[in-house]
Steps between C-alpha positions, in 0.01 A plus 500: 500500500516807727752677283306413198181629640725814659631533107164522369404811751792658395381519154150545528613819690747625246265410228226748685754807593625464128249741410599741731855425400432568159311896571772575750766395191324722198600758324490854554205663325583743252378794342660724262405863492533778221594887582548765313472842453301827434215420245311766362260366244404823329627827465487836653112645382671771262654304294242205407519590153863551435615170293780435741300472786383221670180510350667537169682229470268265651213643227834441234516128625119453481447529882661144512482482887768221501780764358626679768576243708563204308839448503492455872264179470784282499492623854186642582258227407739221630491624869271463788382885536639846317502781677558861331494885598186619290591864524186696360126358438314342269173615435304728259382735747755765300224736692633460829849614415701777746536763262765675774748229455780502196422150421238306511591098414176288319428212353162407338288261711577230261907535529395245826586253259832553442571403870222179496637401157825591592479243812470762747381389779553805749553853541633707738301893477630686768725796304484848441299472137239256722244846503613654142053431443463597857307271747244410276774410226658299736207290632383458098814346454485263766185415398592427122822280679275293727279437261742345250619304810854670541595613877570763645670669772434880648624612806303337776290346217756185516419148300538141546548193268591169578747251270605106622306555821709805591288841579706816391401873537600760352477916590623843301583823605682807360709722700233709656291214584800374676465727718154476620459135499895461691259378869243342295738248338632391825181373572378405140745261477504303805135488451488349176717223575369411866125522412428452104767223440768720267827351495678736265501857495599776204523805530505746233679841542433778280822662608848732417607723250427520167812373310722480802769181421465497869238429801498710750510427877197761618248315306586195315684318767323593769169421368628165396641398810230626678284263327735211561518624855111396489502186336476636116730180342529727153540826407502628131513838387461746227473854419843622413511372148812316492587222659676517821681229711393193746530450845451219741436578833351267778534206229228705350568634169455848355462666133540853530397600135390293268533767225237518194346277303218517265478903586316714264549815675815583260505465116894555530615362792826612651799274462490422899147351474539267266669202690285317718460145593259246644531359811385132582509382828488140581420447832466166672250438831476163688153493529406837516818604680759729317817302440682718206492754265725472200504816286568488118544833293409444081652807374241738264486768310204715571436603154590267109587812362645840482496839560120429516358236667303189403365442835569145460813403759759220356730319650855533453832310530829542421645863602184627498397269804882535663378878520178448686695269749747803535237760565348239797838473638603833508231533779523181658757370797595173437613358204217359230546191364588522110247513218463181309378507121181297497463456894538863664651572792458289728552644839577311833307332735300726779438236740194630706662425872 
């Protein structure tokens, strides 16, 4: 009788820790993210009325706000957040423009809905066409964004969003900025995880040289690992045009460049600009702890056509895609894993510890 009785305590207690037993044994939670590249949704202010523009061939596809970017839905609008460079403004405040500046990148107020309809959900602003419109341009345009619900980032103007229970924020700066924010971030960061509950950090550097294969150490990596060094867990950048290479450093990972995408500051882009790519990251948290991140790079094309562009980035395979996988290797250490037609490529593991 005693061991029948002691039986019965033994499952009654199992059967109430089986619960606990089951939380401590789920799954990871997972949430896939979308980069990519320099956006401008517009052209530069002289030439609105040239065909080839921007504003050309949007008026030539019925201001469809779904064309630019919708051969990237297979991606975009199947992720948990997409994140882009929106390098110029969006507003119709063509009054505010810096006439002492060569170019001047604009979209119309309404071009907001190529990024909402284009399952945008995020935009970095920090770069050096940020103030084309001046201050007042600027703040217009962050008005017209917030209003159509799509974040943004600006220096110490950072934003937050939350996915599965996990709370990620996300900050831009360009080179300059860099520099006067370098003490500030070490403090930013910290902050936001200790006292508002972030447990993911991305920063955004506006960063490089224009058309370099090639980061550089004075800016690009030390910025980076400077954020890193302060608890940033990813850094993407843009500016240079072209895609650069990868790096992964404190099981943290780093884009360098993420090259072009739908960019309507050239009608004929160069040759170098052209390949581009987005970047998903899967990363994995137990709870709301970072586990992973698992990088995969879908090879693109930042324009369908040629010498002018469509504005309207494709994917690519084949050669095409073995030559954007080149380009990121060329500036990367280790050795990528291979592109895979209808997968990517699939990169390894970063375990977070």
């Amino acid at each position: 009788m005693r061991r029948l009785i002691a039986l019965l305590l033994l499952l009654c207690s199992l059967a109430c820790l089986s619960p606990v037993l089951a939380e401590e044994a789920a799954e990871p939670v997972e949430i896939l993210l979308s980069l990519a590249g320099d956006c401008t949704i517009g052209a530069n202010e002289r030439d609105h009325s040239m065909e080839e523009s921007y504003i050309g061939v949007m008026a030539a596809h019925g201001n469809d706000f779904t064309y630019p970017l919708l051969n990237a839905q297979p991606w975009f609008a199947n992720d948990d957040f997409t994140l882009v460079n929106l390098e110029g403004i969006i507003s119709d405040k063509a009054r505010y423009r810096n006439e002492s500046l060569y170019l001047n990148f604009r979209g119309p107020a309404s071009y907001v809905n190529v990024l909402t309809q284009g399952s945008v959900e995020g935009v970095s602003q920090s770069n050096n066409h940020a103030l084309d419109y001046g201050k007042e341009g600027l703040e217009d345009c962050q008005r017209v964004l917030t209003d159509a619900g799509v974040l943004w980032a600006y220096n110490n103007n950072y934003f937050t969003f939350e996915r599965k229970g996990v709370k990620f924020a996300v900050f831009s700066f360009r080179r300059y900025y860099m520099e006067v924010y370098y003490q500030w971030l070490e403090e930013a960061i910290p902050r936001v995880k200790n006292e508002e509950g972030v447990d993911f950090v991305i920063v955004c550097l506006h960063h490089g040289e224009e058309y370099e294969a090639k980061h550089n150490d004075h800016d690009q990596t030390r910025f980076a690992h400077h954020a890193i060094d302060h608890g940033a867990d990813l850094v993407v950048g843009t500016h240079p045009h072209v895609l650069q290479g990868i790096e992964v450093y404190k099981n943290r990972l780093i884009m360098y460049s993420l090259g072009n995408f739908t960019f309507g500051g050239n009608n004929r882009p160069s040759a170098a600009s052209i390949p581009t790519a987005v970047m998903q990251v899967k990363l994995a948290f137990d709870k709301t702890n970072l586990q992973s991140t698992q990088l995969t790079i879908i090879p693109f094309h930042a324009t369908g056509t040629q010498p002018y562009s469509n504005y309207q980035p494709v994917p690519v395979t084949g050669a095409a895609a073995q030559q954007v996988m080149d380009i990121i290797q060329s500036d990367t250490p280790f050795p990528l894993r291979p592109y895979v037609e209808g997968v990517g490529a699939v990169q390894d593991i970063i375990y977070a510890q």
